[in-house]
N, C-alpha and C positions, 0 to 999 in steps of 0.2 A: 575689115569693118568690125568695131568693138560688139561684143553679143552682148546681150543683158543676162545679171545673175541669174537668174532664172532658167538657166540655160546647161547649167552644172545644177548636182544635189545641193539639194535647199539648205541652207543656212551651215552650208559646212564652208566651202569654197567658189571663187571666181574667176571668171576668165577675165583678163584685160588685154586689149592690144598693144603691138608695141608702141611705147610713149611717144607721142611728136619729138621731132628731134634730138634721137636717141638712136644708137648704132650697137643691133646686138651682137651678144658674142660668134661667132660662125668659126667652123673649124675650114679649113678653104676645099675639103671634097665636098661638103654639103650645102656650100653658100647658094647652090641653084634648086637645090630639095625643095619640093614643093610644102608648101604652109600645112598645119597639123591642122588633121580633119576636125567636124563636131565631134565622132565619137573619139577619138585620143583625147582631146580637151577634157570630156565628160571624165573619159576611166581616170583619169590623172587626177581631176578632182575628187574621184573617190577613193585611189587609193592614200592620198592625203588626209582623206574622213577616216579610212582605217589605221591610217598612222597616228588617231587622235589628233588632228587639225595642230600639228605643232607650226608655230611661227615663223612659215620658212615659205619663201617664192620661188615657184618654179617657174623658170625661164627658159623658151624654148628654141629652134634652130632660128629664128625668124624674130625673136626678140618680143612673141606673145607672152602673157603671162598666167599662171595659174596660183592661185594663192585664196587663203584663211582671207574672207573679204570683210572681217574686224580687226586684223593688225597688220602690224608695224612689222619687218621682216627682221629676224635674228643674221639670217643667213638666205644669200642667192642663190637658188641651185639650176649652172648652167647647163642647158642637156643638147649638145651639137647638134645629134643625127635620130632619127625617127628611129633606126636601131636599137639604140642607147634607149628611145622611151618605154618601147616593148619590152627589151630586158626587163627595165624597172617596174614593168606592168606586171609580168608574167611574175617575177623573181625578186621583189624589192632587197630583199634582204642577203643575198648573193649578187645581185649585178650592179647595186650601188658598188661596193667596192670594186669590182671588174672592170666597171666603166670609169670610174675616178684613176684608178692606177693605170688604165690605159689611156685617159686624157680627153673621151667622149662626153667628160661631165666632170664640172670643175664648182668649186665652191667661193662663193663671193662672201668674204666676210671671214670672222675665226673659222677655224676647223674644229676647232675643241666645243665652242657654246654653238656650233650646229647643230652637230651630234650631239650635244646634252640635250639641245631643244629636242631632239625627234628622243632620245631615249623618256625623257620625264613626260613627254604626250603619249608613250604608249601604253595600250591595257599593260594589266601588272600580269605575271607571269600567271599566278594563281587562278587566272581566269579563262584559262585556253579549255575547249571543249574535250568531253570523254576521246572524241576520237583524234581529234591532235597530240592527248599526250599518250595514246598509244603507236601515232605515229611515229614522234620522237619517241619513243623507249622502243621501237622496233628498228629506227634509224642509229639508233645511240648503240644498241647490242652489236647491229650490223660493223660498225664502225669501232668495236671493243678489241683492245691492241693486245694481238698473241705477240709473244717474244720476237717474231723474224718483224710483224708487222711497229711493233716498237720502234723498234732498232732503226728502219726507215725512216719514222717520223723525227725520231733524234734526231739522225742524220739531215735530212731536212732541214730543221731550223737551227739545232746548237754548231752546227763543220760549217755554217759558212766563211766561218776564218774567226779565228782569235781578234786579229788586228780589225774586223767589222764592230766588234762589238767594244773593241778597247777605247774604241773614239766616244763614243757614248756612255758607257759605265762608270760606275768608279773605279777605283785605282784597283782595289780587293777584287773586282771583276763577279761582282754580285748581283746576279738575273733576278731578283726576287724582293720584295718590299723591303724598304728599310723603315727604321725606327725614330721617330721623331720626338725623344723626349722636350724638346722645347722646339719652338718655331724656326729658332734661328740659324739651326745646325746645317752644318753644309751638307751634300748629298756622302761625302766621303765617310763625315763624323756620325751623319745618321745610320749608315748600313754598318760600323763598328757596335754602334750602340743596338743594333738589332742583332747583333752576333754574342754580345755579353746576356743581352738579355734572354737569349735562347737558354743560354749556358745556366743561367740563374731561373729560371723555370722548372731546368732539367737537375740542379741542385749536383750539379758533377763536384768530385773530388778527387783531388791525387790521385796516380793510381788505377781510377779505374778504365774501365773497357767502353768505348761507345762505338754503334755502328749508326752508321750514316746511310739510306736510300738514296740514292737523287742528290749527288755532293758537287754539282755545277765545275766550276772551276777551282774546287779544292778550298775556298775561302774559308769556312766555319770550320772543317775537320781541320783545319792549320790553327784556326785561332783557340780551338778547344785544346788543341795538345797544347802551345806555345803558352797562354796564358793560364788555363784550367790545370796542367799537368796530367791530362790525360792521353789514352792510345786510345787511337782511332783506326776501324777500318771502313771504309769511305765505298760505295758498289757507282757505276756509271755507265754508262753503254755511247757516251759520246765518244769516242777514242780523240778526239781533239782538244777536247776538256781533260780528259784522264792522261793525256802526255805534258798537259799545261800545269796541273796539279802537282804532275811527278815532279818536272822541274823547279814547279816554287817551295816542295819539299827539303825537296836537293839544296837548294840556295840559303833554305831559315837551317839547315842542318837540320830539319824534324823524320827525314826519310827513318828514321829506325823507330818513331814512336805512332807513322802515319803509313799506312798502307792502303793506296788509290788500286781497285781492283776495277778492272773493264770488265762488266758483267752485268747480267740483268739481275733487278731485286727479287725475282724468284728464284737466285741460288745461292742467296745471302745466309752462310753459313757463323757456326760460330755462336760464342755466349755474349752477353753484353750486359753491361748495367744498368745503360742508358741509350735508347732507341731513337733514333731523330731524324726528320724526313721534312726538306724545307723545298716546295714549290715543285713536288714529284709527283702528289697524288690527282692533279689534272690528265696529268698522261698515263696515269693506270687504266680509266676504265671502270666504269661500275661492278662489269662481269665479275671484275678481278681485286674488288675490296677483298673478300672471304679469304681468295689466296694471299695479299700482302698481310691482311690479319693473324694468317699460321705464319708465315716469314716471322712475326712479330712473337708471336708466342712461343715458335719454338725456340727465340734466340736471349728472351727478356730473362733476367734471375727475377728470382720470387720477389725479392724486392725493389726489382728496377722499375726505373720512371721513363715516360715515353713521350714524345711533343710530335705533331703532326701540322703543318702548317702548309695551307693550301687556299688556294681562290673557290671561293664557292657562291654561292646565289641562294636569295630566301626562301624562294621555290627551284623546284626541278624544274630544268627548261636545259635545250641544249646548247650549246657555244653558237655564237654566230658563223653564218655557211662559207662564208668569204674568208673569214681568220681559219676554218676547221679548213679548207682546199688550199689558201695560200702562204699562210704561216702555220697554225699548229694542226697535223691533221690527227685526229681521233681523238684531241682534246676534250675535256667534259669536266666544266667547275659541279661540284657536288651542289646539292643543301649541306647545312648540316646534320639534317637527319638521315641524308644519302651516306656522310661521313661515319653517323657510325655503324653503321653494315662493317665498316675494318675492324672494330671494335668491340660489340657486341657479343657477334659469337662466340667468342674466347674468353671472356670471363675480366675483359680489362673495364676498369672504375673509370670514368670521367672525371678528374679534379678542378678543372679551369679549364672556362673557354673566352676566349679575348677575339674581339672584332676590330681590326685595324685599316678597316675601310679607307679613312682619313688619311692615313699614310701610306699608303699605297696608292691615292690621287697625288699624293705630291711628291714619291720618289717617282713615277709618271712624269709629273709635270717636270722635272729636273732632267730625265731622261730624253725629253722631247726638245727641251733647250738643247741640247748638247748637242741632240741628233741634228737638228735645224743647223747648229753653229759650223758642224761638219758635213754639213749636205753636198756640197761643191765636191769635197775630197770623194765621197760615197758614190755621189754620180759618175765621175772619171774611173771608179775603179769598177762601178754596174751598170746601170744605165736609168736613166728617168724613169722608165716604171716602176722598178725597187727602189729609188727615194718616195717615192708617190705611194708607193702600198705601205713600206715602215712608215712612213709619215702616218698614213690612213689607220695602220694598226694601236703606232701609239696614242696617236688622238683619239680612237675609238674605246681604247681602253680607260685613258683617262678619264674620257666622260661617262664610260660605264660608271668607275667606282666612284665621281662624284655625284651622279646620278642615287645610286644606290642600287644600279640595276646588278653591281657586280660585290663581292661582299670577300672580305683576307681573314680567315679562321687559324688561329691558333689553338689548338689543341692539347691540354695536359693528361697525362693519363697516367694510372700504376695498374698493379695487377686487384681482383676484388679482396679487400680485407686488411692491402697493407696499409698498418698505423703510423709508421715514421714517415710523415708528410705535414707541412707546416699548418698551424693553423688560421694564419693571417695572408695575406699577401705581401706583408711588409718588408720580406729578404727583396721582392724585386724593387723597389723603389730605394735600396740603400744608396 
Protein backbone atom coordinates (compact mmCIF):
# COMPACT_ATOMS: atom_id res chain seq x y z
CA UNK A 1 0.00 0.00 0.00
CA UNK A 2 1.45 3.41 -1.02
CA UNK A 3 2.28 5.60 2.41
CA UNK A 4 1.72 9.26 2.23
CA UNK A 5 4.82 11.83 2.25
CA UNK A 6 4.19 12.56 5.26
CA UNK A 7 5.54 9.55 6.34
CA UNK A 8 9.38 10.11 5.74
CA UNK A 9 11.12 13.80 6.77
CA UNK A 10 9.28 16.53 5.66
CA UNK A 11 10.02 18.00 2.60
CA UNK A 12 13.33 16.07 1.90
CA UNK A 13 12.09 12.72 0.51
CA UNK A 14 9.28 9.90 -0.46
CA UNK A 15 8.24 6.85 -0.39
CA UNK A 16 6.31 5.38 -3.42
CA UNK A 17 5.27 1.78 -4.07
CA UNK A 18 6.19 -0.24 -6.67
CA UNK A 19 4.59 1.17 -9.97
CA UNK A 20 1.56 -0.83 -11.37
CA UNK A 21 2.82 -3.05 -13.74
CA UNK A 22 6.33 -2.74 -13.19
CA UNK A 23 8.84 -5.78 -12.29
CA UNK A 24 11.45 -4.84 -9.88
CA UNK A 25 14.93 -5.77 -9.93
CA UNK A 26 15.35 -8.89 -7.31
CA UNK A 27 18.56 -10.69 -6.98
CA UNK A 28 16.92 -14.48 -7.07
CA UNK A 29 18.22 -15.36 -2.88
CA UNK A 30 15.92 -12.35 -1.94
CA UNK A 31 13.04 -12.53 -4.24
CA UNK A 32 11.02 -13.96 -1.02
CA UNK A 33 12.56 -11.28 1.56
CA UNK A 34 10.00 -9.75 3.12
CA UNK A 35 8.89 -5.86 2.00
CA UNK A 36 11.16 -2.96 3.83
CA UNK A 37 9.63 -2.03 7.28
CA UNK A 38 8.23 1.88 8.04
CA UNK A 39 11.43 2.34 9.89
CA UNK A 40 14.02 1.34 6.89
CA UNK A 41 11.74 3.50 4.56
CA UNK A 42 12.18 6.42 7.07
CA UNK A 43 16.19 6.13 7.70
CA UNK A 44 16.77 5.83 3.93
CA UNK A 45 14.92 8.94 3.55
CA UNK A 46 17.03 10.49 5.72
CA UNK A 47 20.11 9.45 4.86
CA UNK A 48 19.29 10.88 1.33
CA UNK A 49 18.39 14.35 3.39
CA UNK A 50 22.07 13.89 4.48
CA UNK A 51 23.45 13.16 1.21
CA UNK A 52 21.90 16.79 0.38
CA UNK A 53 18.55 15.35 -1.41
CA UNK A 54 20.71 14.64 -4.55
CA UNK A 55 18.53 13.47 -7.76
CA UNK A 56 18.67 9.89 -7.25
CA UNK A 57 15.76 7.07 -6.63
CA UNK A 58 16.18 4.48 -4.33
CA UNK A 59 14.76 1.36 -5.47
CA UNK A 60 14.29 -1.31 -3.15
CA UNK A 61 14.23 -5.53 -3.06
CA UNK A 62 10.34 -5.33 -3.74
CA UNK A 63 10.49 -2.62 -6.26
CA UNK A 64 9.30 0.18 -3.48
CA UNK A 65 10.76 3.52 -3.91
CA UNK A 66 12.46 6.20 -1.93
CA UNK A 67 13.25 9.29 -3.70
CA UNK A 68 13.63 13.57 -3.58
CA UNK A 69 9.63 13.85 -4.08
CA UNK A 70 10.38 17.25 -6.40
CA UNK A 71 12.52 15.56 -9.06
CA UNK A 72 13.06 13.79 -11.92
CA UNK A 73 15.74 10.84 -11.27
CA UNK A 74 19.48 11.36 -12.64
CA UNK A 75 20.08 7.85 -11.65
CA UNK A 76 18.34 4.48 -10.07
CA UNK A 77 19.85 3.06 -7.39
CA UNK A 78 18.86 -0.67 -7.19
CA UNK A 79 19.34 -2.23 -3.51
CA UNK A 80 18.50 -6.25 -3.77
CA UNK A 81 18.79 -7.48 -0.11
CA UNK A 82 17.71 -5.55 3.32
CA UNK A 83 21.62 -6.41 3.96
CA UNK A 84 22.89 -4.16 1.34
CA UNK A 85 20.17 -1.36 3.00
CA UNK A 86 21.79 -1.54 6.54
CA UNK A 87 25.26 -1.28 5.11
CA UNK A 88 24.24 1.75 3.32
CA UNK A 89 22.57 2.92 6.52
CA UNK A 90 25.31 2.27 8.93
CA UNK A 91 28.26 2.96 6.32
CA UNK A 92 27.07 5.02 3.14
CA UNK A 93 30.28 6.00 2.29
CA UNK A 94 32.16 2.50 2.44
CA UNK A 95 29.33 -0.01 1.65
CA UNK A 96 28.02 1.77 -1.55
CA UNK A 97 31.06 0.52 -3.11
CA UNK A 98 31.10 -3.02 -1.36
CA UNK A 99 27.85 -3.57 -2.29
CA UNK A 100 28.01 -2.27 -6.07
CA UNK A 101 31.33 -4.48 -6.67
CA UNK A 102 29.73 -7.35 -5.10
CA UNK A 103 26.35 -6.93 -7.31
CA UNK A 104 23.78 -6.18 -4.13
CA UNK A 105 23.22 -2.79 -5.55
CA UNK A 106 23.42 -1.87 -9.15
CA UNK A 107 22.88 1.53 -10.86
CA UNK A 108 20.19 2.31 -13.47
CA UNK A 109 21.29 5.01 -15.52
CA UNK A 110 25.17 6.60 -16.17
CA UNK A 111 27.65 5.68 -13.58
CA UNK A 112 29.52 8.78 -13.95
CA UNK A 113 26.37 11.74 -13.64
CA UNK A 114 25.25 9.47 -10.51
CA UNK A 115 28.02 9.99 -8.63
CA UNK A 116 28.35 13.49 -9.85
CA UNK A 117 24.78 13.96 -8.67
CA UNK A 118 25.55 12.69 -5.03
CA UNK A 119 29.14 14.41 -5.11
CA UNK A 120 27.74 18.20 -6.09
CA UNK A 121 24.53 17.60 -3.41
CA UNK A 122 27.02 17.10 -0.62
CA UNK A 123 28.04 19.59 2.33
CA UNK A 124 31.28 20.95 1.09
CA UNK A 125 34.17 19.51 2.98
CA UNK A 126 34.82 22.97 4.98
CA UNK A 127 31.88 22.28 6.95
CA UNK A 128 32.46 18.90 8.87
CA UNK A 129 32.17 19.56 12.75
CA UNK A 130 35.33 20.19 15.25
CA UNK A 131 35.00 16.66 16.02
CA UNK A 132 34.87 14.80 12.72
CA UNK A 133 37.76 16.48 11.58
CA UNK A 134 39.61 15.37 14.56
CA UNK A 135 38.23 12.13 13.79
CA UNK A 136 39.80 12.02 10.36
CA UNK A 137 43.14 13.47 11.34
CA UNK A 138 43.28 10.66 14.10
CA UNK A 139 42.13 8.12 11.39
CA UNK A 140 44.42 9.69 8.69
CA UNK A 141 47.79 9.43 11.26
CA UNK A 142 46.62 6.03 12.08
CA UNK A 143 46.54 5.05 8.49
CA UNK A 144 50.29 7.25 7.76
CA UNK A 145 52.52 4.76 5.47
CA UNK A 146 55.91 3.76 7.42
CA UNK A 147 58.30 2.11 4.73
CA UNK A 148 57.32 -1.80 5.17
CA UNK A 149 53.50 -0.37 5.41
CA UNK A 150 54.22 1.54 1.82
CA UNK A 151 55.68 -0.94 0.15
CA UNK A 152 52.26 -3.13 0.75
CA UNK A 153 50.18 -0.57 -0.53
CA UNK A 154 52.27 -0.31 -3.82
CA UNK A 155 52.11 -3.61 -4.03
CA UNK A 156 48.54 -3.63 -3.85
CA UNK A 157 47.57 -1.62 -6.56
CA UNK A 158 50.74 -0.89 -9.11
CA UNK A 159 51.98 -5.53 -9.34
CA UNK A 160 48.67 -6.38 -10.48
CA UNK A 161 50.31 -6.93 -13.84
CA UNK A 162 51.82 -4.60 -16.33
CA UNK A 163 49.41 -6.26 -19.15
CA UNK A 164 46.20 -4.97 -16.61
CA UNK A 165 46.91 -1.72 -16.97
CA UNK A 166 48.49 -1.76 -20.64
CA UNK A 167 44.86 -2.37 -21.89
CA UNK A 168 43.70 0.93 -20.43
CA UNK A 169 46.67 3.32 -20.50
CA UNK A 170 48.48 4.89 -22.99
CA UNK A 171 51.08 3.60 -24.99
CA UNK A 172 53.88 5.57 -22.41
CA UNK A 173 52.01 3.67 -19.52
CA UNK A 174 51.26 6.89 -17.76
CA UNK A 175 49.20 6.51 -14.25
CA UNK A 176 48.73 10.18 -13.83
CA UNK A 177 46.87 13.20 -15.56
CA UNK A 178 47.70 14.25 -18.73
CA UNK A 179 47.76 17.47 -20.40
CA UNK A 180 45.28 18.86 -22.72
CA UNK A 181 46.62 21.76 -24.46
CA UNK A 182 43.74 21.82 -27.03
CA UNK A 183 40.57 19.72 -26.79
CA UNK A 184 41.34 17.63 -29.60
CA UNK A 185 44.52 15.72 -28.54
CA UNK A 186 44.20 12.02 -28.25
CA UNK A 187 44.78 10.46 -24.77
CA UNK A 188 48.45 9.46 -26.13
CA UNK A 189 49.30 13.15 -27.56
CA UNK A 190 47.94 14.55 -24.27
CA UNK A 191 50.14 12.56 -21.67
CA UNK A 192 53.35 13.49 -24.22
CA UNK A 193 52.37 17.06 -23.96
CA UNK A 194 52.18 16.64 -19.95
CA UNK A 195 55.60 15.20 -19.95
CA UNK A 196 57.29 18.20 -22.00
CA UNK A 197 55.45 20.44 -20.08
CA UNK A 198 56.88 19.18 -16.77
CA UNK A 199 60.13 19.39 -18.36
CA UNK A 200 59.67 23.19 -19.26
CA UNK A 201 58.35 24.21 -15.70
CA UNK A 202 61.46 22.49 -14.36
CA UNK A 203 63.58 24.65 -17.12
CA UNK A 204 66.08 21.28 -17.45
CA UNK A 205 69.24 21.58 -19.60
CA UNK A 206 71.87 19.45 -21.16
CA UNK A 207 73.65 17.87 -18.77
CA UNK A 208 72.15 18.15 -15.78
CA UNK A 209 71.07 15.84 -12.90
CA UNK A 210 67.37 15.20 -12.03
CA UNK A 211 65.79 12.83 -9.40
CA UNK A 212 62.50 11.49 -9.77
CA UNK A 213 60.15 10.26 -6.50
CA UNK A 214 57.45 8.08 -7.57
CA UNK A 215 58.82 7.35 -11.47
CA UNK A 216 55.54 4.84 -12.21
CA UNK A 217 56.61 3.05 -15.27
CA UNK A 218 59.74 4.90 -16.08
CA UNK A 219 57.72 7.23 -18.69
CA UNK A 220 59.04 10.99 -17.75
CA UNK A 221 62.67 9.92 -16.36
CA UNK A 222 62.98 8.39 -20.19
CA UNK A 223 61.55 11.31 -21.92
CA UNK A 224 63.64 13.96 -19.76
CA UNK A 225 66.96 11.99 -20.69
CA UNK A 226 65.84 11.23 -24.48
CA UNK A 227 64.50 14.68 -25.35
CA UNK A 228 65.93 17.19 -22.46
CA UNK A 229 69.55 15.62 -22.42
CA UNK A 230 69.45 15.04 -19.13
CA UNK A 231 70.48 12.05 -16.34
CA UNK A 232 68.09 10.90 -14.49
CA UNK A 233 67.87 8.75 -11.30
CA UNK A 234 64.30 7.53 -10.99
CA UNK A 235 63.42 5.88 -6.79
CA UNK A 236 60.19 3.20 -6.89
CA UNK A 237 59.24 0.49 -4.62
CA UNK A 238 56.97 -1.18 -7.25
CA UNK A 239 59.42 -3.87 -8.47
CA UNK A 240 57.06 -4.46 -11.34
CA UNK A 241 57.03 -1.00 -12.54
CA UNK A 242 61.05 -0.68 -11.88
CA UNK A 243 61.83 -4.01 -13.98
CA UNK A 244 59.32 -2.44 -16.78
CA UNK A 245 61.25 0.93 -16.74
CA UNK A 246 64.59 -1.07 -16.78
CA UNK A 247 63.52 -2.77 -19.91
CA UNK A 248 62.26 0.33 -21.77
CA UNK A 249 65.69 1.81 -20.93
CA UNK A 250 67.44 -1.00 -22.34
CA UNK A 251 65.31 -0.92 -25.65
CA UNK A 252 65.67 3.43 -26.20
CA UNK A 253 69.52 2.57 -25.27
CA UNK A 254 69.05 5.45 -22.26
CA UNK A 255 70.22 2.56 -19.67
CA UNK A 256 73.55 4.64 -19.07
CA UNK A 257 71.90 8.08 -18.81
CA UNK A 258 68.80 6.58 -16.65
CA UNK A 259 69.07 4.74 -13.55
CA UNK A 260 65.53 3.00 -12.11
CA UNK A 261 66.52 2.37 -8.49
CA UNK A 262 63.77 -0.03 -6.34
CA UNK A 263 63.73 1.94 -3.23
CA UNK A 264 61.70 4.03 -1.11
CA UNK A 265 61.91 8.06 -1.42
CA UNK A 266 63.38 8.24 2.14
CA UNK A 267 66.66 6.80 0.76
CA UNK A 268 66.92 9.10 -2.05
CA UNK A 269 70.29 9.86 -2.15
CA UNK A 270 72.53 12.01 -4.16
CA UNK A 271 72.68 15.87 -5.76
CA UNK A 272 70.32 17.05 -8.19
CA UNK A 273 69.28 20.10 -10.14
CA UNK A 274 66.07 19.34 -10.55
CA UNK A 275 63.52 17.49 -8.17
CA UNK A 276 60.28 16.08 -9.54
CA UNK A 277 57.69 13.94 -7.93
CA UNK A 278 54.49 13.31 -10.30
CA UNK A 279 51.45 11.49 -8.59
CA UNK A 280 53.62 10.18 -5.24
CA UNK A 281 52.73 12.56 -2.71
CA UNK A 282 49.04 10.75 -2.18
CA UNK A 283 50.86 7.92 -0.94
CA UNK A 284 53.27 9.63 1.37
CA UNK A 285 51.12 10.49 4.09
CA UNK A 286 50.76 13.78 6.00
CA UNK A 287 52.96 12.32 8.91
CA UNK A 288 55.77 12.17 6.37
CA UNK A 289 55.66 15.70 4.27
CA UNK A 290 58.50 17.05 6.86
CA UNK A 291 60.49 13.81 5.89
CA UNK A 292 60.02 13.92 1.89
CA UNK A 293 60.84 17.72 2.45
CA UNK A 294 64.64 16.83 3.85
CA UNK A 295 64.81 14.12 1.01
CA UNK A 296 64.34 17.38 -1.05
CA UNK A 297 66.69 19.61 0.62
CA UNK A 298 69.21 17.59 1.18
CA UNK A 299 69.39 16.53 -2.45
CA UNK A 300 68.45 20.09 -4.33
CA UNK A 301 71.63 22.51 -5.44
CA UNK A 302 71.34 25.94 -4.33
CA UNK A 303 69.84 26.69 -7.42
CA UNK A 304 67.89 23.93 -8.40
CA UNK A 305 64.18 24.02 -9.28
CA UNK A 306 61.51 21.51 -8.00
CA UNK A 307 57.67 20.50 -9.34
CA UNK A 308 55.53 18.48 -7.24
CA UNK A 309 52.40 17.38 -8.76
CA UNK A 310 49.66 15.61 -6.89
CA UNK A 311 45.81 15.12 -6.38
CA UNK A 312 44.65 17.13 -3.71
CA UNK A 313 41.15 18.67 -2.32
CA UNK A 314 40.23 22.53 -1.15
CA UNK A 315 39.73 21.49 2.11
CA UNK A 316 41.28 18.74 4.29
CA UNK A 317 39.01 15.72 4.27
CA UNK A 318 40.14 12.15 3.92
CA UNK A 319 40.04 9.90 0.62
CA UNK A 320 36.96 7.88 0.39
CA UNK A 321 36.68 4.51 2.76
CA UNK A 322 35.88 2.16 -0.12
CA UNK A 323 38.93 3.48 -2.61
CA UNK A 324 41.39 3.76 0.86
CA UNK A 325 40.41 -0.54 1.59
CA UNK A 326 39.88 -1.57 -1.97
CA UNK A 327 42.28 0.26 -4.36
CA UNK A 328 44.57 2.74 -2.60
CA UNK A 329 45.12 2.04 1.00
CA UNK A 330 46.56 4.83 3.23
CA UNK A 331 46.01 7.13 0.25
CA UNK A 332 45.34 10.99 1.34
CA UNK A 333 44.87 13.92 -1.44
CA UNK A 334 46.34 16.92 0.57
CA UNK A 335 45.02 20.66 0.40
CA UNK A 336 47.16 22.71 -0.71
CA UNK A 337 48.03 24.12 2.35
CA UNK A 338 48.58 20.48 3.57
CA UNK A 339 51.15 20.56 0.54
CA UNK A 340 53.24 22.88 1.76
CA UNK A 341 54.06 21.19 5.14
CA UNK A 342 56.89 19.55 2.34
CA UNK A 343 57.91 22.69 1.72
CA UNK A 344 57.92 25.25 4.24
CA UNK A 345 60.11 24.03 6.64
CA UNK A 346 63.15 24.00 4.68
CA UNK A 347 63.26 27.28 3.33
CA UNK A 348 62.00 26.28 -0.47
CA UNK A 349 60.04 29.52 -2.36
CA UNK A 350 56.76 28.64 -3.98
CA UNK A 351 56.97 29.99 -7.85
CA UNK A 352 53.65 28.54 -9.64
CA UNK A 353 50.96 26.70 -8.66
CA UNK A 354 48.64 25.35 -11.61
CA UNK A 355 45.22 23.48 -11.09
CA UNK A 356 44.43 21.04 -13.76
CA UNK A 357 41.30 19.79 -12.43
CA UNK A 358 39.83 19.82 -16.15
CA UNK A 359 42.29 17.45 -17.38
CA UNK A 360 42.38 15.04 -15.24
CA UNK A 361 38.36 14.59 -15.70
CA UNK A 362 39.09 13.98 -19.18
CA UNK A 363 42.37 11.79 -19.12
CA UNK A 364 39.49 9.97 -16.62
CA UNK A 365 36.98 10.01 -18.94
CA UNK A 366 39.66 8.44 -21.77
CA UNK A 367 40.71 5.94 -19.26
CA UNK A 368 37.21 4.72 -18.40
CA UNK A 369 36.43 4.35 -22.37
CA UNK A 370 39.09 2.01 -22.73
CA UNK A 371 38.68 0.30 -19.62
CA UNK A 372 34.80 -0.33 -20.68
CA UNK A 373 36.18 -1.35 -24.22
CA UNK A 374 38.36 -4.05 -22.69
CA UNK A 375 36.04 -5.29 -19.88
CA UNK A 376 35.25 -8.71 -21.39
CA UNK A 377 39.25 -9.32 -21.68
CA UNK A 378 39.49 -8.02 -17.72
CA UNK A 379 36.74 -10.18 -16.64
CA UNK A 380 38.10 -13.63 -18.14
CA UNK A 381 41.36 -12.80 -16.77
CA UNK A 382 39.63 -11.61 -12.79
CA UNK A 383 36.40 -11.85 -12.18
CA UNK A 384 33.12 -9.64 -12.21
CA UNK A 385 33.79 -7.89 -9.01
CA UNK A 386 37.22 -6.41 -10.14
CA UNK A 387 35.51 -5.06 -13.32
CA UNK A 388 32.72 -3.61 -11.04
CA UNK A 389 35.05 -1.98 -8.33
CA UNK A 390 37.69 -0.55 -11.49
CA UNK A 391 34.72 0.46 -13.07
CA UNK A 392 33.20 2.02 -9.66
CA UNK A 393 36.87 3.60 -9.00
CA UNK A 394 37.28 5.19 -12.30
CA UNK A 395 33.73 6.49 -12.50
CA UNK A 396 34.07 7.75 -8.98
CA UNK A 397 37.14 9.51 -9.64
CA UNK A 398 35.89 11.04 -12.70
CA UNK A 399 33.00 12.58 -11.14
CA UNK A 400 35.11 13.74 -8.27
CA UNK A 401 37.31 15.96 -10.42
CA UNK A 402 34.45 17.18 -12.50
CA UNK A 403 32.63 17.69 -9.42
CA UNK A 404 35.31 19.83 -8.04
CA UNK A 405 35.17 17.60 -4.97
CA UNK A 406 38.75 16.50 -6.21
CA UNK A 407 41.35 19.05 -7.34
CA UNK A 408 45.34 18.05 -9.64
CA UNK A 409 48.12 20.63 -8.18
CA UNK A 410 51.12 21.38 -9.72
CA UNK A 411 53.64 22.67 -7.93
CA UNK A 412 56.87 24.86 -8.80
CA UNK A 413 59.41 25.60 -6.40
CA UNK A 414 63.31 26.86 -5.90
CA UNK A 415 65.23 27.18 -3.02
CA UNK A 416 64.35 31.03 -0.94
CA UNK A 417 66.24 33.82 -2.84
CA UNK A 418 67.17 32.23 -6.07
CA UNK A 419 66.87 35.05 -8.91
CA UNK A 420 67.45 32.96 -12.23
CA UNK A 421 63.88 32.14 -12.63
CA UNK A 422 61.65 33.52 -15.30
CA UNK A 423 59.77 36.27 -15.21
CA UNK A 424 56.65 35.67 -17.29
CA UNK A 425 55.09 32.25 -17.81
CA UNK A 426 55.66 32.59 -21.51
CA UNK A 427 58.78 29.76 -21.87
CA UNK A 428 55.67 27.30 -21.11
CA UNK A 429 53.31 28.06 -23.84
CA UNK A 430 56.16 28.20 -26.65
Amino acid sequence: MKKSDSEVPEGTASYHGAPAGTSPVLSPQTTAARAPTRLEIRALAKLLQLMGNPPLHFVLWNGEVVARSDCGAVARLHLHDRRTLWQLLLNPELYFGEAYTRGSLDVEGNLVECLEAIYRAMPPASSRGPLRRRLDDWANRARSASPASARHNIHHHYDLGNDFFRLWLDQEMQYTCAYFASADLSLEQAQLAKMDYVCRKLRLQPGETVIEAGCGWGSLALYMAQHYGVRVRAWNISREQIRYARERAAEKGLSDRVEFIEDDYRNIDGGCDAFVSVGMLEHVGRLHYATLGAVIDRCLAADGRGLIHSIGRDHPYPLNAWIRKRIFPAAYPPSLREMMDVLEPWGFSVLDVENLRLHYARTLRDWLERFEAHSDEIRERYDESFVRSWRLYLAGSLAGFDSGWLQLFQIVFTRTGMNDIPWTRAQLYR
